[in-house]
N, CA, C and O of each residue as an XYZ file, in Angstrom:
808
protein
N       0.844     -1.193      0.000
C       0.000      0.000      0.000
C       0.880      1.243      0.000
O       1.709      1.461      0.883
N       0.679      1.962     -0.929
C       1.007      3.509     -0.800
C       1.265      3.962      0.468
O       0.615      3.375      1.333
N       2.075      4.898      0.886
C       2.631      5.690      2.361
C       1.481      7.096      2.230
O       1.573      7.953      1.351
N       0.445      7.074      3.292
C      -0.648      8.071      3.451
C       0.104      9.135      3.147
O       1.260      8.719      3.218
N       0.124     10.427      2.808
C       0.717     11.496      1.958
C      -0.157     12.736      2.975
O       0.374     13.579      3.697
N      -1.313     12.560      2.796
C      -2.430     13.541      2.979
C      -3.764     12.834      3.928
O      -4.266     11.740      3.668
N      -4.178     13.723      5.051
C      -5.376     13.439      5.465
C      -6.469     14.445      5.181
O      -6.511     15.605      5.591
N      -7.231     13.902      4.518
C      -8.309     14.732      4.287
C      -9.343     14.504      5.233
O      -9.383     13.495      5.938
N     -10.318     15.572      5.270
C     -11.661     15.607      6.745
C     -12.190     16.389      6.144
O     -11.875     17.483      5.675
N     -13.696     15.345      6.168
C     -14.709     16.651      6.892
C     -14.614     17.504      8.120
O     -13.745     17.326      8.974
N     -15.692     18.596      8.194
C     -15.812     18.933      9.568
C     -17.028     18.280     10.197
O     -16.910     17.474     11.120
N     -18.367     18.688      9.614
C     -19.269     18.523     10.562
C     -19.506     17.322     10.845
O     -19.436     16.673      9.801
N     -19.777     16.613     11.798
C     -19.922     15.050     12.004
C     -18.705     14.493     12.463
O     -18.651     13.859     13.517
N     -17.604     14.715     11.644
C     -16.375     14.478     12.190
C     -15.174     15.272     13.353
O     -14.762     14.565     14.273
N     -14.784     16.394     13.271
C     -14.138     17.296     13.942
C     -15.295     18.187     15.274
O     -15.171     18.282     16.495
N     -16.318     18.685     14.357
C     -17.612     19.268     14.949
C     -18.994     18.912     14.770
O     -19.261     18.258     13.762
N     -19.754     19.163     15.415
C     -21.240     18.687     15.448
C     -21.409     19.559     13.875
O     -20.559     20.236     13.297
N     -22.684     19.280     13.506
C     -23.461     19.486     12.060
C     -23.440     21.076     12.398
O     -23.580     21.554     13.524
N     -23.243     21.766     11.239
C     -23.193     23.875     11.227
C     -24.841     24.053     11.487
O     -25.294     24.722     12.416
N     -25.658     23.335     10.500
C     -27.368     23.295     10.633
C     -27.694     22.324     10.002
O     -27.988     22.522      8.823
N     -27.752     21.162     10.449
C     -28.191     20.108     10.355
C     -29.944     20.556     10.784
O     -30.457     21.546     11.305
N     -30.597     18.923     10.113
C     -32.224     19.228     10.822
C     -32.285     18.998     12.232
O     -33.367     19.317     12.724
N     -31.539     18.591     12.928
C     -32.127     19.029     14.772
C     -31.866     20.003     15.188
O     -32.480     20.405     16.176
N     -30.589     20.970     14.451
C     -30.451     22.449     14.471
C     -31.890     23.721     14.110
O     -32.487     24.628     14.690
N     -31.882     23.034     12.804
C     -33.101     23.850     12.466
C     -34.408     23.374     13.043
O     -35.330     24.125     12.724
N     -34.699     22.553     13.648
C     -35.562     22.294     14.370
C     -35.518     23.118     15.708
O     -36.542     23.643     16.144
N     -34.335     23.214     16.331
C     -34.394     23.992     17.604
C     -34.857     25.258     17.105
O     -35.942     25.796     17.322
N     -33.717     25.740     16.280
C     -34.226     26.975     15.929
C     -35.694     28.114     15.602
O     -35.953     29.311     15.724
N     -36.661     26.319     14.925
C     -38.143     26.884     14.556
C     -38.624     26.835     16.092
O     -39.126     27.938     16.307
N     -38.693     26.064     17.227
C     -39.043     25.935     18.397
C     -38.606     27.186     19.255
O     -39.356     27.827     19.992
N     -37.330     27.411     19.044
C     -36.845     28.935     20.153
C     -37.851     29.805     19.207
O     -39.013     29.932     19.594
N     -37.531     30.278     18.242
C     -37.730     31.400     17.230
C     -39.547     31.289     17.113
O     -40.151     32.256     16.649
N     -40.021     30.517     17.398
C     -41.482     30.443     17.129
C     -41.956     30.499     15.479
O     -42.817     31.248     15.016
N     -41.232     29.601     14.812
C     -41.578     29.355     13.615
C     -42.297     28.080     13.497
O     -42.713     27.242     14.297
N     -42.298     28.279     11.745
C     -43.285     26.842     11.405
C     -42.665     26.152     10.979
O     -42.525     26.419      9.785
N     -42.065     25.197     11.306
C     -41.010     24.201     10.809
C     -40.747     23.165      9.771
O     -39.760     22.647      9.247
N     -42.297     23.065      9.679
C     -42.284     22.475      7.890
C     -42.089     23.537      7.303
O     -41.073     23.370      6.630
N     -42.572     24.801      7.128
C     -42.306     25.783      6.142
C     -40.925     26.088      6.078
O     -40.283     26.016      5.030
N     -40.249     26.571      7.630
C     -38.892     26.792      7.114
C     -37.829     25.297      6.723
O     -36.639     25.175      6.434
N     -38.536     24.697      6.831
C     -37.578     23.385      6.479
C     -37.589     23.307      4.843
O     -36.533     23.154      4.229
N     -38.894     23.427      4.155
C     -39.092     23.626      2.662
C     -38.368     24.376      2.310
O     -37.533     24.067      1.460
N     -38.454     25.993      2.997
C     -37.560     26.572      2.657
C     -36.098     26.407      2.224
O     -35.528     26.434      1.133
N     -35.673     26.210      3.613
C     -34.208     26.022      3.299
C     -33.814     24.753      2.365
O     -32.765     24.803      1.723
N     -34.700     23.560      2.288
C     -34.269     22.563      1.029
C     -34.149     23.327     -0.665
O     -33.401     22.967     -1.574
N     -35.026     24.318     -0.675
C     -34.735     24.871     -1.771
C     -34.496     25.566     -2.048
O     -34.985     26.175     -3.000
N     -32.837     26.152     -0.805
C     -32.133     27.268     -1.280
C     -30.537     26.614     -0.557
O     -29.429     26.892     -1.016
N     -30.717     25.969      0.305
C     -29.541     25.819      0.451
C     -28.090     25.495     -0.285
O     -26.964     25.867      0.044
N     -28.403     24.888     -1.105
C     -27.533     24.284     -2.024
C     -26.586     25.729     -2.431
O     -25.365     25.873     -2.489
N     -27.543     26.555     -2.639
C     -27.168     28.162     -3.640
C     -26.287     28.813     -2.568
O     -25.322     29.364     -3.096
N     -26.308     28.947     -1.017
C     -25.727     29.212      0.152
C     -24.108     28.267      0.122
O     -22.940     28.584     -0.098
N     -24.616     27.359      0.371
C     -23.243     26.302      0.580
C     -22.284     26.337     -0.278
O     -21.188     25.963      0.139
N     -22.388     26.790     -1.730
C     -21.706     27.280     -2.986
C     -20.866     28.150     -3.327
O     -19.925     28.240     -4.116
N     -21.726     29.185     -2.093
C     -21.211     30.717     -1.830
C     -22.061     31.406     -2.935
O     -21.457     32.302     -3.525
N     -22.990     31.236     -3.227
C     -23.722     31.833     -4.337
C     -24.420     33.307     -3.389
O     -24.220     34.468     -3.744
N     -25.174     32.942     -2.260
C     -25.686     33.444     -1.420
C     -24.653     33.893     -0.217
O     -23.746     33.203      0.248
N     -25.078     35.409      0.214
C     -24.916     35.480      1.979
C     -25.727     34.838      2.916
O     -26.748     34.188      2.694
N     -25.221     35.059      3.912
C     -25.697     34.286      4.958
C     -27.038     35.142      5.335
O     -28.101     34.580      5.598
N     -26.867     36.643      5.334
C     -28.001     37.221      5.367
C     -29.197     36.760      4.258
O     -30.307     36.272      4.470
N     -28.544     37.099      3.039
C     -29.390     36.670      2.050
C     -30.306     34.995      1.753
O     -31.273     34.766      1.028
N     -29.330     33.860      2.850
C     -30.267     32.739      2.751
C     -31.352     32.673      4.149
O     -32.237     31.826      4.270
N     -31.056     33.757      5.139
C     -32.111     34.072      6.148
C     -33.040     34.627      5.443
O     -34.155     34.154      5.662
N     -32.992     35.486      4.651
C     -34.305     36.501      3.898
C     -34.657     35.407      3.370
O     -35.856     35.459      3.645
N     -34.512     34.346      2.759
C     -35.704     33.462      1.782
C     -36.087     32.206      2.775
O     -36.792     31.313      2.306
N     -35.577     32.110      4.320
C     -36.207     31.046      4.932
C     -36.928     31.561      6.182
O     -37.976     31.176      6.700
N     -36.027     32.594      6.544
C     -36.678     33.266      7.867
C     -37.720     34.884      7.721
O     -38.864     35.188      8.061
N     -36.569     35.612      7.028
C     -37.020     37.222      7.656
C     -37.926     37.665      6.431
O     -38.178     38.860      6.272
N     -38.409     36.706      5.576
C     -39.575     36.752      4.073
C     -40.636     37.748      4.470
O     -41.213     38.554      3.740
N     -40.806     37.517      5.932
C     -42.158     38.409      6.683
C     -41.544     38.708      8.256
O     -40.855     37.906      8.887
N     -42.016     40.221      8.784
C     -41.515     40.897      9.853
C     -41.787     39.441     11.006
O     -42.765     38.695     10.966
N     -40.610     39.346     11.978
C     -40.084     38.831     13.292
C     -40.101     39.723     14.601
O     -39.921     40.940     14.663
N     -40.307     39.024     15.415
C     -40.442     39.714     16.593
C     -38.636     39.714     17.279
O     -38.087     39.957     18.353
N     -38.242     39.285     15.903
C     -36.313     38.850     17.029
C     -35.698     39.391     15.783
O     -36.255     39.699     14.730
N     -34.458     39.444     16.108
C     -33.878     40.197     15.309
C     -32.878     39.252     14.426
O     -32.748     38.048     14.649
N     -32.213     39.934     13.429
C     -31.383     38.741     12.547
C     -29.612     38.019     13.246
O     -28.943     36.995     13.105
N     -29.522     39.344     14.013
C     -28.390     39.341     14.904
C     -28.532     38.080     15.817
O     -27.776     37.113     15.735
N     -29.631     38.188     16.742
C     -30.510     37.179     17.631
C     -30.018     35.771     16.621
O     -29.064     35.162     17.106
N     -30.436     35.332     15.594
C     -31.057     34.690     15.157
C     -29.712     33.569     14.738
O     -29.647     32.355     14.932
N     -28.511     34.691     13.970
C     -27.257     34.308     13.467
C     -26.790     33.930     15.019
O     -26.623     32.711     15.038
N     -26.582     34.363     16.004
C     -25.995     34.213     17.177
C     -26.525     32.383     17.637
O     -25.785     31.613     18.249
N     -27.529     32.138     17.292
C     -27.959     31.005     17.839
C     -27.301     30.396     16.994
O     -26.379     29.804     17.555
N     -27.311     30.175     15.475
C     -27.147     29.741     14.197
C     -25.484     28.907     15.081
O     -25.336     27.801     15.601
N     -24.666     29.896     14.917
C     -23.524     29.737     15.450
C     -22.818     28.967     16.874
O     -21.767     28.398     17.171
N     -23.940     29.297     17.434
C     -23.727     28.969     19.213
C     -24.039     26.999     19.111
O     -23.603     26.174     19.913
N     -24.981     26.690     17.760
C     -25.432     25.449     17.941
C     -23.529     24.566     17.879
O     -23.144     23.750     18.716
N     -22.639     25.095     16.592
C     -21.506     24.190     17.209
C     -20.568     24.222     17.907
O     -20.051     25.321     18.111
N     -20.047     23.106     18.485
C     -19.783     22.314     19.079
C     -18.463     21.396     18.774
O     -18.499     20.754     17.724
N     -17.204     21.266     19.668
C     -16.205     20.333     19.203
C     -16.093     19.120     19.558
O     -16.855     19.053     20.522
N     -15.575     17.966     19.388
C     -15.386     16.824     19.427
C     -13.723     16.553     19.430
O     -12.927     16.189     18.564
N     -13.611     16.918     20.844
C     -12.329     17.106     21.274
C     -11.162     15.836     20.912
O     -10.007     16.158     20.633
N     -11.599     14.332     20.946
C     -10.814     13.461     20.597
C     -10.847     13.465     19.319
O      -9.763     13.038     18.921
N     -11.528     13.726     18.461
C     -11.283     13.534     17.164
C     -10.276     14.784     16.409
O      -9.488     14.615     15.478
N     -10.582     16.036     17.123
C      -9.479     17.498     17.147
C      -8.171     16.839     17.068
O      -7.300     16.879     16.199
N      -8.266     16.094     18.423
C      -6.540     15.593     18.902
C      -5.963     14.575     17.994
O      -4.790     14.577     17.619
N      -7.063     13.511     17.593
C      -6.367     12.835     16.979
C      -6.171     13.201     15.177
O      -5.436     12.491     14.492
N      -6.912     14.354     14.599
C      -6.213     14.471     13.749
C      -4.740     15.676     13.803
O      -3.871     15.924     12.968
N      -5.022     16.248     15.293
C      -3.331     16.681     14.877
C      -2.531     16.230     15.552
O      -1.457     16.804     15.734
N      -2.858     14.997     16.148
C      -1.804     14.030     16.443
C      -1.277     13.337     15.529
O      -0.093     13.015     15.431
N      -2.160     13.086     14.823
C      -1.650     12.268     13.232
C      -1.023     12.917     11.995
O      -0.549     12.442     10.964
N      -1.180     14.155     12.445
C      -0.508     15.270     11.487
C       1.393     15.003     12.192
O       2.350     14.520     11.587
N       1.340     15.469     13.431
C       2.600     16.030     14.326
C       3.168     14.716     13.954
O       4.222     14.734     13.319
N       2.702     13.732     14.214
C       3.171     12.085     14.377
C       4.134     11.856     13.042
O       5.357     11.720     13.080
N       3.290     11.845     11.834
C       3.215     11.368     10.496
C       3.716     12.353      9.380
O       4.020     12.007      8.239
N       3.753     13.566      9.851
C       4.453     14.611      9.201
C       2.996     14.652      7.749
O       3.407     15.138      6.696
N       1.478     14.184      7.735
C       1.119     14.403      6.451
C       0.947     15.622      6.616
O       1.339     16.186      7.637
N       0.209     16.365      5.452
C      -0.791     17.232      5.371
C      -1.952     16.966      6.076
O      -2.171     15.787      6.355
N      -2.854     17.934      6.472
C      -4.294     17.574      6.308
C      -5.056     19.170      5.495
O      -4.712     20.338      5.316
N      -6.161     18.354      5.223
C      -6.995     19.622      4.800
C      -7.771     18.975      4.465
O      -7.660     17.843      3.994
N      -9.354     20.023      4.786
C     -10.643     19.461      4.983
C     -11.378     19.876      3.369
O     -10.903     20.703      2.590
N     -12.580     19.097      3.155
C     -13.158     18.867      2.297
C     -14.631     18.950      2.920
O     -15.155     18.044      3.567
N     -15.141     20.039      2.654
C     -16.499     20.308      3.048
C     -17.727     20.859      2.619
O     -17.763     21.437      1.533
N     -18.475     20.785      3.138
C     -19.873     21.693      2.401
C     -20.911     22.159      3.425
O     -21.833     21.704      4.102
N     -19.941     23.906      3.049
C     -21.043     24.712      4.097
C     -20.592     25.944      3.781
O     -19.529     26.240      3.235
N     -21.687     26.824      4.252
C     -21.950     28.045      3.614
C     -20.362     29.519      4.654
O     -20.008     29.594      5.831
N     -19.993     30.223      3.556
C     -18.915     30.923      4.121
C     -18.952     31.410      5.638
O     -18.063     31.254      6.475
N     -20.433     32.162      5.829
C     -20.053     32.809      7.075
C     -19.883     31.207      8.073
O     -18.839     31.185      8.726
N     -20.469     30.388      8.171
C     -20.393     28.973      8.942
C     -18.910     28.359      8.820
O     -18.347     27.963      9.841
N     -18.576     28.319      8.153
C     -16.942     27.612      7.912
C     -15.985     28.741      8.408
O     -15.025     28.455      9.124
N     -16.259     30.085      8.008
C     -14.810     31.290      9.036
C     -15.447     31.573     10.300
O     -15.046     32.639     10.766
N     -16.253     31.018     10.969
C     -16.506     31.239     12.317
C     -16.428     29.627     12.871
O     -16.299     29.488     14.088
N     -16.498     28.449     12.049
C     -16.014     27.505     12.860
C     -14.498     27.379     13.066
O     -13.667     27.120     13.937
N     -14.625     27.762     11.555
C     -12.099     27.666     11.493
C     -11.647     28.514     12.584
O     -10.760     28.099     13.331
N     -12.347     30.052     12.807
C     -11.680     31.052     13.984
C     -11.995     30.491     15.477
O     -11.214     30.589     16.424
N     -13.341     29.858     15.520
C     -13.709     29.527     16.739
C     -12.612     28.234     17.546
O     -12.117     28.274     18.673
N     -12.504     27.259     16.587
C     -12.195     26.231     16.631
C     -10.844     25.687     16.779
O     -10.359     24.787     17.465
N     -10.263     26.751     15.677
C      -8.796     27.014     16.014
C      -8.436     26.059     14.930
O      -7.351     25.481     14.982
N      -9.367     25.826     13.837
C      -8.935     24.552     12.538
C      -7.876     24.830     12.180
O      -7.002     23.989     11.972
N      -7.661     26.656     11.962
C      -6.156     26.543     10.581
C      -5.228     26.488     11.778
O      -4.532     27.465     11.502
N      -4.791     26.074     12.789
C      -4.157     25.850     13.406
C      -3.474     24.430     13.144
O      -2.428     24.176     13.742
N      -4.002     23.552     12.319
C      -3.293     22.289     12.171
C      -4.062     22.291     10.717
O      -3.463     21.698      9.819
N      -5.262     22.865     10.404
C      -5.086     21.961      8.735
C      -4.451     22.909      7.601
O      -4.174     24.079      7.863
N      -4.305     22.536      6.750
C      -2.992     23.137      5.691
C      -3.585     23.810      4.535
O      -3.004     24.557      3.747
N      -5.093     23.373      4.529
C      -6.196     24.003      3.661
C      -7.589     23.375      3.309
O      -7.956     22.203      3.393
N      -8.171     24.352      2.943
C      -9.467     24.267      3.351
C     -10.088     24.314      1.718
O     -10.144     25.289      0.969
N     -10.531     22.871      1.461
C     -11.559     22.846      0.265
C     -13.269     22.871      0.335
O     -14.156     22.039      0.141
N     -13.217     24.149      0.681
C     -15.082     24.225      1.572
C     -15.809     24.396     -0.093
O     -15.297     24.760     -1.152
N     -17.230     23.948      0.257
C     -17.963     23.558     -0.876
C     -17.819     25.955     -1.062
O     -17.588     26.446     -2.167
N     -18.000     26.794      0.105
C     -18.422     28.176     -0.352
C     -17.041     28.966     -1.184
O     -16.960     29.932     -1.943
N     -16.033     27.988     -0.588
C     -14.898     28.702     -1.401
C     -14.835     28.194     -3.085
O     -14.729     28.801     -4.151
N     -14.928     27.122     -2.792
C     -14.568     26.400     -4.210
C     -15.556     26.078     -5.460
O     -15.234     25.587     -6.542
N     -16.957     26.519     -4.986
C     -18.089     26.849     -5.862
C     -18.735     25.371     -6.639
O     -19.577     25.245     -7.527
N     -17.641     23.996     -5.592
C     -18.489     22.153     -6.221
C     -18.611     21.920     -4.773
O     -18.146     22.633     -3.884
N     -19.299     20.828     -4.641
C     -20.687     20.727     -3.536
C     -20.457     19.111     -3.012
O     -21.515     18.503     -3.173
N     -19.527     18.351     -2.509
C     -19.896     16.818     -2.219
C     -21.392     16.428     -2.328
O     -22.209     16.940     -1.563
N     -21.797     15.440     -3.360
C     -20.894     14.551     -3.859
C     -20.204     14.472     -5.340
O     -19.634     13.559     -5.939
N     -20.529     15.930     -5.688
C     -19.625     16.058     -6.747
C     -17.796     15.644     -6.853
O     -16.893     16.281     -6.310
N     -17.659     14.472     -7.670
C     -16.210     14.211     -7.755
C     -15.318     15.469     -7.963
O     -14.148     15.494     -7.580
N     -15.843     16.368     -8.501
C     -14.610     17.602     -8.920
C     -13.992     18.048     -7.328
O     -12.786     18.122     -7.096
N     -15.100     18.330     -6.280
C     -14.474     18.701     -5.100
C     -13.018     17.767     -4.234
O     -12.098     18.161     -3.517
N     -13.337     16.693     -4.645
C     -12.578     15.443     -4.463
C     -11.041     15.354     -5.218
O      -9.968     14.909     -4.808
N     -11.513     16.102     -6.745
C     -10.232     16.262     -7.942
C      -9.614     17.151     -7.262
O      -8.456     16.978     -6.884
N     -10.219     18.098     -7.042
C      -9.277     19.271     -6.398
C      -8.811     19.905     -5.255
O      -8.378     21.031     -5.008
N      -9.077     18.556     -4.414
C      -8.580     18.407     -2.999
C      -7.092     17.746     -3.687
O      -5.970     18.223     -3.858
N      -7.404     17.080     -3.830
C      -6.028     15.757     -4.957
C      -4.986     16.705     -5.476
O      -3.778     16.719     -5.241
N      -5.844     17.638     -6.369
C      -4.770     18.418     -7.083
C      -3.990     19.150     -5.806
O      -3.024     18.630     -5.248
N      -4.514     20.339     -5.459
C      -3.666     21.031     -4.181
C      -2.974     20.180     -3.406
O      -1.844     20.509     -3.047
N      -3.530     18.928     -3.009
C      -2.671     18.660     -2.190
C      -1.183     17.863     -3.051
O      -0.089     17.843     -2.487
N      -1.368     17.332     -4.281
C      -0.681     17.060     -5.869
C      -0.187     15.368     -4.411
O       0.829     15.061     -3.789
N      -1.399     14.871     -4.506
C      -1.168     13.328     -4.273
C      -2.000     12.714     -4.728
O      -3.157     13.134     -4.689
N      -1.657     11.430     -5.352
C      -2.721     11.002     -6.219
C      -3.708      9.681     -4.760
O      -3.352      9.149     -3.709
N      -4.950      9.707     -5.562
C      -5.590      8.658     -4.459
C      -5.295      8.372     -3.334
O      -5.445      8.957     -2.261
N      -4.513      6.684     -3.839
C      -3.757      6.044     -2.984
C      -2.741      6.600     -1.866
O      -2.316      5.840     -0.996
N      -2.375      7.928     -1.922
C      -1.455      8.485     -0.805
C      -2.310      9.482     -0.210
O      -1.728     10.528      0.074
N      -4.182      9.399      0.188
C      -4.739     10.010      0.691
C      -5.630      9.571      1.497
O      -6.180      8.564      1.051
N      -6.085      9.976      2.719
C      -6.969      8.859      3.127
C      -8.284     10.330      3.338
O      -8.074     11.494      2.997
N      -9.440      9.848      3.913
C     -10.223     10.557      3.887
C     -11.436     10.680      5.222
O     -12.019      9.596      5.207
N     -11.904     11.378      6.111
C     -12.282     10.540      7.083
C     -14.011     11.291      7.004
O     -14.209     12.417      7.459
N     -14.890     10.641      6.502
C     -16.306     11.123      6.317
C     -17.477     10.949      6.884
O     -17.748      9.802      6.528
N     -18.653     11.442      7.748
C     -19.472     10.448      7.940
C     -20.631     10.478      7.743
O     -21.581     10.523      8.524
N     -20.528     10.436      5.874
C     -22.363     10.408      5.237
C     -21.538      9.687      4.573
O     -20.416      9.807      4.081
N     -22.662      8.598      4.706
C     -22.297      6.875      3.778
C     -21.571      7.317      2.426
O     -20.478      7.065      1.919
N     -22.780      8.162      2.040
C     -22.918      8.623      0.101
C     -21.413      9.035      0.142
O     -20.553      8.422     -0.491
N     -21.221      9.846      0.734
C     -19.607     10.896     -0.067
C     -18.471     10.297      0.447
O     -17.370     10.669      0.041
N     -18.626      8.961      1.720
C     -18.161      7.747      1.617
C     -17.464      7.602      0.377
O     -16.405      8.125      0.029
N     -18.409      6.612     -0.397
C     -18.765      5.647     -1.630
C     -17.879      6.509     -2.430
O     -16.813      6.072     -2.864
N     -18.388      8.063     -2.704
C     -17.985      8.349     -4.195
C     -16.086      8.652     -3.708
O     -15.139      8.619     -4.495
N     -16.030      8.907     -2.318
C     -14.375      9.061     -2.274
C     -13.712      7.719     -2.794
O     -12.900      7.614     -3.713
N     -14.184      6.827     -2.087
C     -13.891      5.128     -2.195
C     -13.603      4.824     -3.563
O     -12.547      4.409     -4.039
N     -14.994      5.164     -4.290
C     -14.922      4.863     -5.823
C     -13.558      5.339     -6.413
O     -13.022      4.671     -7.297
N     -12.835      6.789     -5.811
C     -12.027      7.164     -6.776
C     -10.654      6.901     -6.200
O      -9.585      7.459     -6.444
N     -10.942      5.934     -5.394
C      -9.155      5.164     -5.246
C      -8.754      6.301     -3.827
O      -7.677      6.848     -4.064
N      -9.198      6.637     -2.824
C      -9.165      7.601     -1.805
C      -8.844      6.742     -1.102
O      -8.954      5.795     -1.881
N      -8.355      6.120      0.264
C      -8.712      5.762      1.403
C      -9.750      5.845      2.064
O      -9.328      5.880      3.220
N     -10.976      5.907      2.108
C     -11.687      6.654      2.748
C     -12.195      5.823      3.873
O     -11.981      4.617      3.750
N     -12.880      6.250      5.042
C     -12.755      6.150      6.184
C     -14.061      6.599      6.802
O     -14.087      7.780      7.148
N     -15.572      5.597      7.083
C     -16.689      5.992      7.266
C     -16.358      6.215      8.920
O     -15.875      5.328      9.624
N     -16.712      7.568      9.396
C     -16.528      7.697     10.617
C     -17.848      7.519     11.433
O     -18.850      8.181     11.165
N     -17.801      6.486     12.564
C     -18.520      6.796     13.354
C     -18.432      6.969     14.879
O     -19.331      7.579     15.458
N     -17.400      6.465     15.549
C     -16.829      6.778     16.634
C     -15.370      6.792     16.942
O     -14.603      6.141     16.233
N     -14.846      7.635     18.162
C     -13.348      7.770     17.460
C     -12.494      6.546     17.814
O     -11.324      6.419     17.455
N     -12.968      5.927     18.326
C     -11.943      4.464     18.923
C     -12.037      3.787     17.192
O     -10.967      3.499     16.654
N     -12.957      3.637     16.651
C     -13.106      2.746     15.087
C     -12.480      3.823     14.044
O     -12.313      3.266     12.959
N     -12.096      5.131     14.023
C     -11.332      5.836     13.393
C     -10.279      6.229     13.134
O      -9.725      6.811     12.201
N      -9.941      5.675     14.493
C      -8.177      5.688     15.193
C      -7.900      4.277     14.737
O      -7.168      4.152     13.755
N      -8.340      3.303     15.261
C      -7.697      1.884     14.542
C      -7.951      1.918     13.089
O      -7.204      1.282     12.346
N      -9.045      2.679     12.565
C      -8.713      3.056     10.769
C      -7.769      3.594     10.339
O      -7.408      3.079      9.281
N      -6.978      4.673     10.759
C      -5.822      5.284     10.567
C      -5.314      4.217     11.299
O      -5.340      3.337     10.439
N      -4.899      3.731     12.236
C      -3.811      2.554     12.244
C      -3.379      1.837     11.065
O      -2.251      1.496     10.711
N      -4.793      1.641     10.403
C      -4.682     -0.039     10.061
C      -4.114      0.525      8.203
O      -3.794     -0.230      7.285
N      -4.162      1.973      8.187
C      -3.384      2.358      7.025
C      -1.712      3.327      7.341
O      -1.181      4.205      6.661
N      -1.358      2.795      8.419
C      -0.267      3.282      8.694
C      -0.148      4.457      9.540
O       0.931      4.731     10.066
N      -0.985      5.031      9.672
C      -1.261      5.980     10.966
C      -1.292      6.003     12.381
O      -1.226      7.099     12.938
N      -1.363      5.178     12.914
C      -1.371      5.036     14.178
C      -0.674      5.758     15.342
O      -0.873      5.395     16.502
């Protein structure tokens, strides 16, 4: 087997809880006194345009939330947005333990909207150990599009086999897998750590 070169990561699920996942936006319609099928419709048929960077963050609140006057304000609203994540301290450590250890790279591969990704990287202290950041808002392709995947590869200029990948939605799994990645379905960190073992990481 190839010598791992590069670790690639998600964030949410893996490093940090989900940016707005649906139990996020669920709290949110419950604090905020919304209707939660409506804003849930909503945001299915705009998010994509947000996560792209097509949209501001203000601008994907105006088409799910502030469409009609609120009794709270947008400030209020972003503050919660933000406050929902959350770190996952062994999985922090062990990817920059595996960085310090192993001398790879890392850099994450993600999909989420700009203002959400520079307030988790500042909060979180990410660029502190990863080497770069292929977010779906910077790079304008979306997992499970393969191009986001090509051009994690390219920057980091390692092919497949000298990359491993650590994900945990089955789907963007599969399509890393498919393209000769390492990839690495995460679900708890004791089975993620003996995954990086069992490809030379340990």
């Amino acid at each position: 087997m190839a010598r791992i070169k590069t670790l690639f990561t998600d964030v949410g699920g893996v490093l940090l809880t989900n940016g707005w996942d649906g139990s996020t936006r669920a709290a949110a319609a419950k604090k905020f006194h919304l209707n939660p099928t409506e804003t849930d419709h909503r945001h299915h048929l705009t998010f994509d345009t947000y996560e792209i960077g097509k949209l501001s963050l203000d601008e994907y609140l105006d088409r799910i939330v502030f469409y009609e006057p609120r009794d709270f304000s947008r400030d209020d609203f972003k503050e919660f947005m933000f406050a929902q994540s959350q770190p996952f301290p062994e999985m922090l450590d062990l990817v920059r333990n595996t960085k310090a250890r192993h001398g790879v790279k890392v850099a994450v591969i993600s999909n989420e909207g700009r203002e959400l990704t520079e307030y988790r990287i500042r909060k979180f202290g990410l660029d502190d150990f990863v080497d770069f950041f292929v977010s779906s808002c910077f790079v304008r392709f979306r997992k499970p599009d393969k191009d986001i995947f090509r051009m994690a590869l390219d920057l980091a200029q390692v092919a497949p086999e000298e990359a491993a990948y650590l994900e945990d939605r089955q789907m963007f799994y599969e399509v890393a897998r498919s393209m000769g990645i390492h990839a690495i379905l995460h679900d708890t960190y004791e089975k993620t750590r003996e995954a990086l073992s069992d490809l030379g990481l340990g």
